[in-house]
Every structure is written in structure tokens, then in C-alpha cells.
C-alpha positions as CSV (number, residue, x, y, z in Angstrom):
1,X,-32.6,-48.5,-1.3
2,X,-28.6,-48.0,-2.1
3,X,-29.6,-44.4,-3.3
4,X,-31.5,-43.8,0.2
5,X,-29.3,-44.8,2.5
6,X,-26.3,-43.3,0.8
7,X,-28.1,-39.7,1.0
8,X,-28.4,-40.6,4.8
9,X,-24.8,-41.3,5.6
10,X,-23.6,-38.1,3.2
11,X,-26.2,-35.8,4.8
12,X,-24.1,-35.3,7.8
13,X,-21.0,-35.0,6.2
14,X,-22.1,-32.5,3.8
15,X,-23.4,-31.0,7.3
16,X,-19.7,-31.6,8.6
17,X,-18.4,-29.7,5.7
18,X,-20.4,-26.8,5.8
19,X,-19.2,-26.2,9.0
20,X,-15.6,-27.0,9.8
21,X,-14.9,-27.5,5.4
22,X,-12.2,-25.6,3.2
23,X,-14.3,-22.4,2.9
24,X,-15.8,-22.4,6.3
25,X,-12.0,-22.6,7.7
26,X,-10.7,-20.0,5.3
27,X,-13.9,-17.9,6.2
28,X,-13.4,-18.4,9.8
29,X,-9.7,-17.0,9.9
30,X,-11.1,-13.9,7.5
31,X,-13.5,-13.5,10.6
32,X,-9.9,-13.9,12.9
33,X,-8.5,-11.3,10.6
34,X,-10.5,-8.9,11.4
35,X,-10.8,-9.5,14.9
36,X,-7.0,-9.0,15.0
37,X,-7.6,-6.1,13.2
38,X,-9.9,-4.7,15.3
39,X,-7.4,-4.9,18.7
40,X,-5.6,-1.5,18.2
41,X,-9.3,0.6,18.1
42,X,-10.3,-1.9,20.9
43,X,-7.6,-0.3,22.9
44,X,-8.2,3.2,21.9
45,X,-12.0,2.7,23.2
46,X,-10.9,1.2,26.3
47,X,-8.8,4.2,27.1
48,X,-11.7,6.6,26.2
49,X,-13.7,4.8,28.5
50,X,-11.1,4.6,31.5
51,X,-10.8,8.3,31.0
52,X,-14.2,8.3,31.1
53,X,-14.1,6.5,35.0
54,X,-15.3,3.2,33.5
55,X,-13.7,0.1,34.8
56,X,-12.8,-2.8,32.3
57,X,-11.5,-6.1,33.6
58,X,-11.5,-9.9,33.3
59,X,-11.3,-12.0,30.3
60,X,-11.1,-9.8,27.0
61,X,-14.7,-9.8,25.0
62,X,-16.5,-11.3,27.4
63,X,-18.1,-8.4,30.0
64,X,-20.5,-5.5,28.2
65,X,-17.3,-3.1,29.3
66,X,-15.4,-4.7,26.4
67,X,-18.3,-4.6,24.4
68,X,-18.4,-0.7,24.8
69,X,-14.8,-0.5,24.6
70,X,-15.0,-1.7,21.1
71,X,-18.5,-0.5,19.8
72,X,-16.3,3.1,21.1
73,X,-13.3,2.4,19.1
74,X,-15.4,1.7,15.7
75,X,-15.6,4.6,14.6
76,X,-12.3,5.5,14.2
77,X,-11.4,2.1,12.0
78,X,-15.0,3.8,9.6
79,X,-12.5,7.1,9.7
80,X,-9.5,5.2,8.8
81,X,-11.6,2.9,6.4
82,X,-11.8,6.1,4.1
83,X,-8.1,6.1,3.6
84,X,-7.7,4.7,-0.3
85,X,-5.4,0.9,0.3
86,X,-8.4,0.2,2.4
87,X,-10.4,-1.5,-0.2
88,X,-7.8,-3.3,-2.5
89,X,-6.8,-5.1,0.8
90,X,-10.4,-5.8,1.8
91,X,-10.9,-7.1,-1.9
92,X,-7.9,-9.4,-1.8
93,X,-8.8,-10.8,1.8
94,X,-12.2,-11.2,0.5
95,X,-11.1,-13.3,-2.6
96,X,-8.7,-15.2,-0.7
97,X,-10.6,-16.2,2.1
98,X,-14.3,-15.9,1.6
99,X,-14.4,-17.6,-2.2
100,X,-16.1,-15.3,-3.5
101,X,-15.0,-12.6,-6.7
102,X,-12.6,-15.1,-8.0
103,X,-13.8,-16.4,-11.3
104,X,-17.4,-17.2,-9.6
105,X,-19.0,-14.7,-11.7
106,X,-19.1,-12.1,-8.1
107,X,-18.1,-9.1,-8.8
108,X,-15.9,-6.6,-6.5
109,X,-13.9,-3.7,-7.3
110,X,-10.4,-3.1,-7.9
111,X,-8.2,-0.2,-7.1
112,X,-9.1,2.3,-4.6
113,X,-13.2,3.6,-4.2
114,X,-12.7,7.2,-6.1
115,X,-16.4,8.4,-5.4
116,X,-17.8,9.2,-1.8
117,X,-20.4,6.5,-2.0
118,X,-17.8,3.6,-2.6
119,X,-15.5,5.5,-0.1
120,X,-18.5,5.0,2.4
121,X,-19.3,1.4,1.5
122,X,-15.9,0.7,1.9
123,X,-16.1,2.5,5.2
124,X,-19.0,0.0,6.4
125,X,-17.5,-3.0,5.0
126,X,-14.3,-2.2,7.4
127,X,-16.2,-1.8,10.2
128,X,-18.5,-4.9,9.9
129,X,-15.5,-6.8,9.3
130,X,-13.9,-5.7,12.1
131,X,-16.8,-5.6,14.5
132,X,-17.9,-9.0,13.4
133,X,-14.8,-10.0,13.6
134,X,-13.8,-9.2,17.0
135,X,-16.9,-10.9,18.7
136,X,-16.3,-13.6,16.8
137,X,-12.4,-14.4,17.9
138,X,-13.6,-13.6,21.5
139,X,-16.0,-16.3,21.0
140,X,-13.5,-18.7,19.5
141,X,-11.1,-18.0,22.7
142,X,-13.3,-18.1,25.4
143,X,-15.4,-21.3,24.0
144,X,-12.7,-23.1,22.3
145,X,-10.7,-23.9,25.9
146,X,-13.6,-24.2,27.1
147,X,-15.5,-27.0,25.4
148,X,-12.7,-28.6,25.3
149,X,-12.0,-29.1,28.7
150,X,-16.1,-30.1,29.3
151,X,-15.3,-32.4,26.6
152,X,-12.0,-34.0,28.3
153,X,-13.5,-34.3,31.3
154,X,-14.2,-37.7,31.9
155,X,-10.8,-38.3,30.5
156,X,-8.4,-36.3,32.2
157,X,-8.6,-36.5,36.4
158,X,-6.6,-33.3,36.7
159,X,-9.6,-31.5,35.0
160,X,-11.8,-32.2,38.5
161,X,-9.8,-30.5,40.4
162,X,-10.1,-27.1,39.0
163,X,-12.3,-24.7,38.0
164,X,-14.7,-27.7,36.5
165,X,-14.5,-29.6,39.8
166,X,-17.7,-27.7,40.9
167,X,-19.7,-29.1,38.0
168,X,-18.3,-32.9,38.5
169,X,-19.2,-32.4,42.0
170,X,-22.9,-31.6,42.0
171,X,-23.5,-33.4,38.7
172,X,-21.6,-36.8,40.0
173,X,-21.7,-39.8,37.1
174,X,-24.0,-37.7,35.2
175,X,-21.3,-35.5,34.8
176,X,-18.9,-37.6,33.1
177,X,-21.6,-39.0,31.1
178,X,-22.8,-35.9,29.4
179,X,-20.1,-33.5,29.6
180,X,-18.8,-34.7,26.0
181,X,-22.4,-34.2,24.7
182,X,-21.6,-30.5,26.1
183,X,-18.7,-30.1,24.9
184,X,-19.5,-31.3,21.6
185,X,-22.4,-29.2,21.3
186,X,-21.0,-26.5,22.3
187,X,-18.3,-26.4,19.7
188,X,-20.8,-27.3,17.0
189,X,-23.1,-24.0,18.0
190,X,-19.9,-21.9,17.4
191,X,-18.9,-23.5,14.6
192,X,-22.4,-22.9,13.2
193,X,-22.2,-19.4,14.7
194,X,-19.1,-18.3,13.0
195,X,-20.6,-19.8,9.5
196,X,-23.3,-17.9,9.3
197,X,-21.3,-14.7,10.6
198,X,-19.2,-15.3,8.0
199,X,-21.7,-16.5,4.9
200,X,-23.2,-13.0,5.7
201,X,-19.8,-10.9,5.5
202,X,-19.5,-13.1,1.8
203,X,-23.2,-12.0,0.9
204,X,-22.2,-8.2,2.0
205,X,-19.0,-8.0,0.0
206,X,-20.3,-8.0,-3.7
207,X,-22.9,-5.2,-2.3
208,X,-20.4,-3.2,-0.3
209,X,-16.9,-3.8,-2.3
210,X,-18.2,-4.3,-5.6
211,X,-17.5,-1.9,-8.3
212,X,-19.5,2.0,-8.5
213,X,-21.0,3.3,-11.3
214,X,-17.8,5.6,-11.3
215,X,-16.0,2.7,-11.4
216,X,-17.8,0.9,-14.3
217,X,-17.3,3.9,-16.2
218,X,-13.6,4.2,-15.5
219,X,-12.9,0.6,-16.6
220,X,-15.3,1.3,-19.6
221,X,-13.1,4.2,-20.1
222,X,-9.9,1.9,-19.8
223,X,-11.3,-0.5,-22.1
224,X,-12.6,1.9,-24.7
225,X,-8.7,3.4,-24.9
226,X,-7.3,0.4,-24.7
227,X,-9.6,-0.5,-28.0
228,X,-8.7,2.6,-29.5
229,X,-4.8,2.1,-28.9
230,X,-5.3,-1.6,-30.9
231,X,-7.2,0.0,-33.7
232,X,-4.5,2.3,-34.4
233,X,-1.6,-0.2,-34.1
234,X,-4.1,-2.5,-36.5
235,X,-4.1,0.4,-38.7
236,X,-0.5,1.4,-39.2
237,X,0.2,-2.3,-39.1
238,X,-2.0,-2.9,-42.2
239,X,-0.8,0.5,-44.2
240,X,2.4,0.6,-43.2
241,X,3.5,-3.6,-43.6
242,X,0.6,-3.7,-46.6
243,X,1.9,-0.9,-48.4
244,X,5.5,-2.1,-48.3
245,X,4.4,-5.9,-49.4
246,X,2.4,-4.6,-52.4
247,X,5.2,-2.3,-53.9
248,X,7.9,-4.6,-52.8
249,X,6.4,-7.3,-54.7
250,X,5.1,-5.4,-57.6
251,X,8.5,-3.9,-57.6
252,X,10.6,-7.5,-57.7
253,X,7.8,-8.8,-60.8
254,X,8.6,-6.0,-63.0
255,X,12.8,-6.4,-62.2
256,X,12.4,-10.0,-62.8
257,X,10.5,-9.5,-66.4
258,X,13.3,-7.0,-67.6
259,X,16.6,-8.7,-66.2
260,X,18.3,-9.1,-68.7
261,X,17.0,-6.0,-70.7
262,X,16.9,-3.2,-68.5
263,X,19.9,-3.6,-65.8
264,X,19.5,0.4,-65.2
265,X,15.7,-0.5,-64.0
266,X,16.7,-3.2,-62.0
267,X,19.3,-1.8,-60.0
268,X,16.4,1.4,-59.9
269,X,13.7,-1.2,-58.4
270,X,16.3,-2.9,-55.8
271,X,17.5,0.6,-54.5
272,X,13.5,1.1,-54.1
273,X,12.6,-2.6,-52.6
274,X,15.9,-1.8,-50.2
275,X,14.8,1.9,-49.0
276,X,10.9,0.0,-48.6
277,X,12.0,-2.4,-46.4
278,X,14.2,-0.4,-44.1
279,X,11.8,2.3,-44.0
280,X,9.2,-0.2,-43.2
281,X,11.9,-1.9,-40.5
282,X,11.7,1.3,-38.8
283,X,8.1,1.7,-38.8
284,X,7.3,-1.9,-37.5
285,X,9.9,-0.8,-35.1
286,X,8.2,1.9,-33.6
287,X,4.8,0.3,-33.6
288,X,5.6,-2.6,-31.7
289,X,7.3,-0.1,-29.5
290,X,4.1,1.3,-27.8
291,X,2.7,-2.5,-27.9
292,X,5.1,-3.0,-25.5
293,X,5.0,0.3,-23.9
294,X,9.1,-0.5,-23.0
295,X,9.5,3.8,-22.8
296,X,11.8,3.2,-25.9
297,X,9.3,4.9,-28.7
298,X,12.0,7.8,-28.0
299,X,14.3,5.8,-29.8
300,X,12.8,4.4,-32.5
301,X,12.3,6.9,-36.1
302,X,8.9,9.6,-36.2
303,X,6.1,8.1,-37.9
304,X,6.0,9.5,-41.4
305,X,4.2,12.8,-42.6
306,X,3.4,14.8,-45.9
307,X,6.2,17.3,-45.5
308,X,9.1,14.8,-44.7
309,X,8.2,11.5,-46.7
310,X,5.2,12.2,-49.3
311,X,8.1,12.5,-51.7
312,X,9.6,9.1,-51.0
313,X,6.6,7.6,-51.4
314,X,6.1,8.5,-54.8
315,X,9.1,7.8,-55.9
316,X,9.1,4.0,-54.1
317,X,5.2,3.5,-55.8
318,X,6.7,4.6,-59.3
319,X,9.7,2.2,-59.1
320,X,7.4,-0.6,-58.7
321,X,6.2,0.4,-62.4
322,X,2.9,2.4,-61.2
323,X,2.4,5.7,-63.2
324,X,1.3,8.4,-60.8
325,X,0.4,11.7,-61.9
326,X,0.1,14.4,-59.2
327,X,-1.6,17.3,-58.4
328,X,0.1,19.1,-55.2
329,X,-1.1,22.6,-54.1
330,X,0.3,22.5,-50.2
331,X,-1.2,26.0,-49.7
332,X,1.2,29.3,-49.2
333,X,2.8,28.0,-46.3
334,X,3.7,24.1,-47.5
335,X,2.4,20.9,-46.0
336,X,5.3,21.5,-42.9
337,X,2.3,24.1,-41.8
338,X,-0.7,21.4,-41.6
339,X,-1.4,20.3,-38.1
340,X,0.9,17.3,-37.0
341,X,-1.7,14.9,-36.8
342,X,-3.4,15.7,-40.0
343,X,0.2,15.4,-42.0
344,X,0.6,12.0,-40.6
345,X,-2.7,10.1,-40.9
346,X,-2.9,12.1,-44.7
347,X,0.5,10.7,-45.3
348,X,-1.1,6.8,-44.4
349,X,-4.4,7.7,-46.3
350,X,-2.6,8.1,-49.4
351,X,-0.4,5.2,-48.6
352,X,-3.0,3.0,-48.5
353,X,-4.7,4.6,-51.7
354,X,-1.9,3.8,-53.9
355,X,-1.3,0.4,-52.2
356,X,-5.1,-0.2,-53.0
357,X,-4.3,0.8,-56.9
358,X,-1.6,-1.3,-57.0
359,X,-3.1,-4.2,-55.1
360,X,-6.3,-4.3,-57.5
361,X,-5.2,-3.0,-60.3
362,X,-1.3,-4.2,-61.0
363,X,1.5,-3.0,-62.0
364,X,1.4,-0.3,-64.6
365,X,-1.6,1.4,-63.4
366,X,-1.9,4.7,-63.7
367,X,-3.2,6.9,-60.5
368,X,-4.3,10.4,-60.6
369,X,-3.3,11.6,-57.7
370,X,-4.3,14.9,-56.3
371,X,-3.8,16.6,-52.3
372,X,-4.9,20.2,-52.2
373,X,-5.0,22.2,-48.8
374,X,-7.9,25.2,-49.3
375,X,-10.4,26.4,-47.5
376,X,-9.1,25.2,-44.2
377,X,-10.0,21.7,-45.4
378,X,-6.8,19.0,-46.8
379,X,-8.6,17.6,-49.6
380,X,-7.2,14.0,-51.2
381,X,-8.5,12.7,-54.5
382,X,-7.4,9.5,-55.9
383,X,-8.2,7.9,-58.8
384,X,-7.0,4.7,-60.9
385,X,-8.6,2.4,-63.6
386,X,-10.2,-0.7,-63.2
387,X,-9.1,-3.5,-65.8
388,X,-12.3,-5.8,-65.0
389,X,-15.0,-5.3,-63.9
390,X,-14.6,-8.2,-61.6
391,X,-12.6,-5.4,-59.6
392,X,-14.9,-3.4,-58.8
393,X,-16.3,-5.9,-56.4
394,X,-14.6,-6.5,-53.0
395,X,-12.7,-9.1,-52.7
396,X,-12.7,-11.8,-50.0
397,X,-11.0,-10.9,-46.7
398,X,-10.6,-7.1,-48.2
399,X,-11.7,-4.1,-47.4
400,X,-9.5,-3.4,-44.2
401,X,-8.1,-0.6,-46.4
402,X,-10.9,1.7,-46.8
403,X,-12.6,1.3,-43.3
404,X,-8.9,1.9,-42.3
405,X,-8.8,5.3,-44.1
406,X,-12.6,6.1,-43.2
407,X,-11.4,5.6,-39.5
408,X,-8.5,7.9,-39.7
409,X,-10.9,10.4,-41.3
410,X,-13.7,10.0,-38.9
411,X,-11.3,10.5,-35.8
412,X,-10.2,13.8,-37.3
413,X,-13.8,14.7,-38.2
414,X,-13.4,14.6,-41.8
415,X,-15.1,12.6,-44.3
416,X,-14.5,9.7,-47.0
417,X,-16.1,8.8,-50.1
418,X,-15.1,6.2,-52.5
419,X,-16.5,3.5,-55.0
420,X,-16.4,2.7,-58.7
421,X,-17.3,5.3,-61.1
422,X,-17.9,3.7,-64.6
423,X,-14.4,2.3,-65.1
424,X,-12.1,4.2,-63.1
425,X,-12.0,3.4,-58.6
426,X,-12.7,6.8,-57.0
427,X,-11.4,7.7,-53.4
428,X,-12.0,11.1,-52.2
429,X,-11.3,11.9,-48.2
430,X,-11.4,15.8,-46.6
431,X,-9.4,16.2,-43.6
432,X,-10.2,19.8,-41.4
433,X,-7.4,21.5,-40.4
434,X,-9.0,22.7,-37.2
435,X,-10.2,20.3,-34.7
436,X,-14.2,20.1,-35.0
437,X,-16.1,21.7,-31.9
């Protein structure tokens, strides 16, 4: 019975609400919006029309001459709706004041329509805005005042005596009686008037605002480079900061085992854990540099190629205690001929080749190392023992490595193949030197 009667008393309150509530009142000055909006084409139909010999007078939006002076004035706000701020300002009106595409799972476009199909939903949506909203703020000042004063009217004397005076006249006590009733009423049918007007401008919006197919794709273009920029920073991240930890650490073991020994190869593996970490200062450095995108990449040192730092990297690897034997054949013209691109994601694929040898293998290993240009095609071989056999198998949380280097291949439209062969680790990668078509 508690349950019952407490649905009867909330009933007319959630009636209350849905009328003269939060969202109906934000709603209700989005309809206000757009009535103000709709003024300066209102006056630019009601001088086509008085040019036209058609007389407008008496209370705006009231008389079918104001009607016409803004059904002729449309047109020109669907001309100027084309224009591109016109939808990011209908979109942020819309989520402001009609609670709708703002985490409710509605969806409406950002940034201005770019195809002529969400230029001309954008056109209609201005124009129902603006035409809706006009008759509905000449409803809201010629009813407002007056409901009002029917509803004052008992109450106030001086009301009687003017233009209402008629109506307390020939209705006498009756008058006083039910003018409230009127007044109230009449309120509540705008009220209910404007929320419907303006629950069908929020069921529009998604339909006439919301994103294009041109649209989707461009933010599924946006995305997908936005992706691609991570993936990159992942990768030089991982080669660059990986490599240097490997060798660094490698390189510190095998100065600590022959301190006291071999002073010459100590002060040899400091020089090379010293030149690692710089060079990999400068390389974290420019990385984080396009993650903030601060226009200082101009600053920072070039990313690292064949030509320019294949050499150091050699010589870094060996200090660590790694025995590399190489097999360079850069072609007649030397790796400063390869493609830019190529030199520098070669230079990380056989980074992250040796820091696989040493990371799996340890120090000492041996690598055969072998990049060949031929053929139009850079070719990379790299191969290295495997103590155990345990090795062969990947380890846990490994593996970024080698979808790192098949990624850098892939983008270039080469190829990658590596696994164990027998007891030796095999990676061979073929870069073109031409981009494919």
C-alpha cells in the first residue's frame, strides 16, 4: 500500500520534472538560442517582404506576416549553415544544452562536415534549429506575460483595469475563480509544447550532426596513424634502450670478472658502457621528442644509420666480450647510397639481432654476421650458437624483438625469416631498395 501510494505522489513530480526539470530548462534555452539566432534572417525576410508591398506590424511572431517574414529569411541561415564553424558550434550547443553526445553513448561529429552530404545535414539542422526556435521564443513572450497576468488576476486589482478588464467584466466571480486554472494551464501547454519541440531537435541531432562515413574514415585514418606513430616509438624504444641494457650489462660482467687481471680491458669496456649510454641518451632523447611533438626533434641527434654508426656498433657489441665476424659487401657505391629509410631501420634490425645473440646466448658468443646490398635487395644474415637447447624455445615475455624486426621489414615490403637451425639461431631479413608498387 506504502509502494502504491508513493508511485502516486512521485508520478506528478516526475511529470513536474519532465517539463520545467534540469534538461527541459537547458533544452528550452537551446530552443531560445536559436530563436535569437534566427532574428537577423527574420529581419532580412521582413525587408524582402516590405519591398515586396507587404505590411508587417504588431507583436513580433504572432501575425502570419511574421511567419512569412521568417519562413523568407530561412534560407539564407541553410546558405550560411554551409559555412564550416557551423557544425562544431551546433555540436557543442547540442552537448551542452540538449544532454545528449556527452558520454551517453550518442554519437555526433567533431570538426567541420568535409563531404556535401554532412554539409547539407548540417545545413537542415541550422535551419530547424533556428526555425523551431524562433516560434518557440515568440511563444514563450507572448504566453509567458500573458498567463501570468490571467493567473494574477484575482490577486492584483490593477490587473482589471486593463487590457483583462474585459474578461473580469463579462465573466464576473467566475472570472476570478478560474482565471488561475487558465493561467496555469496555459503555462503548462507551453511548457509541454517547448518539451516536445525540443526532445525532437535532441532525436534529430545524432541523425543530422552525427559523424559521415567520410568522417568515420578520417578518424579511422587518425587512429590508424596515431597507432602506427606508437608502434614505431615502441619499436626504437625496445631496440634502441634494449640493445644498450644488454651490452651495457654484458659489458660491466666481463670488466668485473677480469678487474684485477686485465686493467687495459676494463678501461676498453667502460669507454664502451660510457659511449652506450650517451649514444643511447641521445636516442631516448629524440624519441620522446616526437611523443611530445614540442617541434624540438630539430634539436635532438639523427636517428642512427648503416653508413654513420654500423661501425660503432660493432665495436660497442665486441667490447661487451661478443665475437662478431662480419661479412660487409655495401655495393660499389657504399651503404651512404642506400635509401635513408632502409639505412636506418637495417641499422635497428641488426641492432636488435646482436642484442638477441647476446641476450640468449651470453657473453662470448660468437655471431656471423653478414649485410650484403645486390640485386637491388639489402640482404642481412645473422647467425649465433645456441648453448641449450632450452634456448631455442621463447622465453616468457620475449619475442618483442623479432616481431619488432619483421614489422620494420614488412613496412618496407621486405621479408624476415628466422628460427633454430640444428644448434645455431638463424635470422635472415631482405630489405628492397626500391619502394614496392
Amino acid at each position: 500500500m506504502t509502494r502504491i501510494v508513493s508511485r502516486a505522489l512521485s508520478a506528478p513530480a516526475r511529470g513536474l520534472s519532465a517539463l520545467y526539470g534540469r534538461r527541459a530548462l537547458r533544452r528550452w534555452t537551446h530552443l531560445v538560442l536559436g530563436g535569437a539566432l534566427s532574428m537577423p534572417y527574420y529581419l532580412v525576410g521582413s525587408v524582402v517582404l516590405v519591398s515586396l508591398g507587404t505590411e508587417i506590424g504588431g507583436p513580433a511572431f504572432l501575425g502570419p506576416p511574421h511567419v512569412l517574414a521568417l519562413m523568407a529569411g530561412l534560407p539564407l541561415a541553410a546558405v550560411t549553415a554551409l559555412f564550416p564553424p557551423t557544425r562544431p558550434l551546433s555540436v557543442t550547443a547540442v552537448r551542452a544544452l540538449c544532454g545528449i553526445g556527452d558520454g551517453d553513448g550518442t554519437e555526433l561529429a567533431d570538426g567541420p562536415a568535409r563531404s556535401r552530404a554532412a554539409r547539407g545535414r548540417t545545413a537542415v539542422w541550422f535551419t530547424l534549429h533556428l526555425g523551431v526556435g524562433a516560434v518557440t521564443s515568440g511563444m514563450t513572450l507572448a504566453v509567458v506575460p500573458f498567463a501570468s497576468a490571467v493567473l494574477l488576476l484575482p490577486l492584483v486589482p490593477g490587473l482589471r483595469t486593463g487590457p483583462l478588464g474585459e474578461l473580469y467584466r463579462d465573466g464576473g466571480a467566475w472570472a476570478l475563480v478560474l482565471s488561475p486554472l487558465a493561467g496555469a494551464a496555459m503555462l503548462l501547454l507551453l511548457a509541454g509544447c517547448v518539451a516536445l519541440a525540443g526532445a525532437l531537435l535532441a532525436r534529430a541531432a545524432p541523425a543530422l550532426l552525427g559523424p559521415a562515413p567520410a568522417d568515420r574514415l578520417a578518424e579511422a585514418e587518425r587512429r590508424a596513424a596515431d597507432l602506427a606513430v606508437r608502434g614505431r616509438l615502441a619499436r626504437e624504444l625496445h631496440d634502441s634502450v634494449g640493445h644498450a641494457l644488454s651490452a651495457v650489462t654484458l659489458q660491466a660482467v666481463a670488466a668485473r670478472k677480469v678487474l684485477d687481471t686485465d686493467p687495459g680491458f676494463v678501461r676498453e669496456a667502460l669507454a664502451a658502457i660510457e659511449e652506450t649510454t650517451r649514444r643511447t641518451v641521445g636516442e631516448l632523447d629524440a624519441v620522446l621528442g616526437v611523443l611530445r611533438d614540442t617541434g624540438e626533434r630539430g634539436t635532438t641527434s639523427p636517428p642512427p644509420t648503416l653508413e654513420t654508426d654500423l661501425d660503432g656498433l660493432l665495436r660497442r657489441t665486441r667490447a661487451g666480450g661478443a665475437l662478431i665476424d662480419t661479412t660487409l659487401d655495401p655495393g660499389p657505391h657504399g651503404f651512404g647510397a642506400l635509401p635513408p629509410q632502409v639505412s636506418r631501420e637495417a641499422y635497428r634490425i641488426v641492432q636488435e639481432a646482436l642484442s638477441n645473440a647476446l641476450r640468449h646466448a651470453g657473453a662470448g658468443v660468437r655471431v656471423d654476421l653478414t649485410v650484403t646490398v645486390a640485386d637491388g635487395n639489402l640482404d642481412i644474415t645473422a647467425r649465433n650458437p645456441l648453448p641449450r637447447p632450452a634456448d631455442t624455445a621463447p622465453r616468457p615475455g620475449g619475442g618483442h624483438g623479432l616481431r619488432g624486426i619483421a614489422d620494420r621489414a614488412r613496412l618496407l615490403g621486405g621479408r624476415t625469416e628466422s628460427g633454430a637451425r640444428e644448434d645455431r639461431w638463424l635470422l635472415r631479413v631482405r630489405l628492397p631498395l626500391r619502394a614496392p608498387r
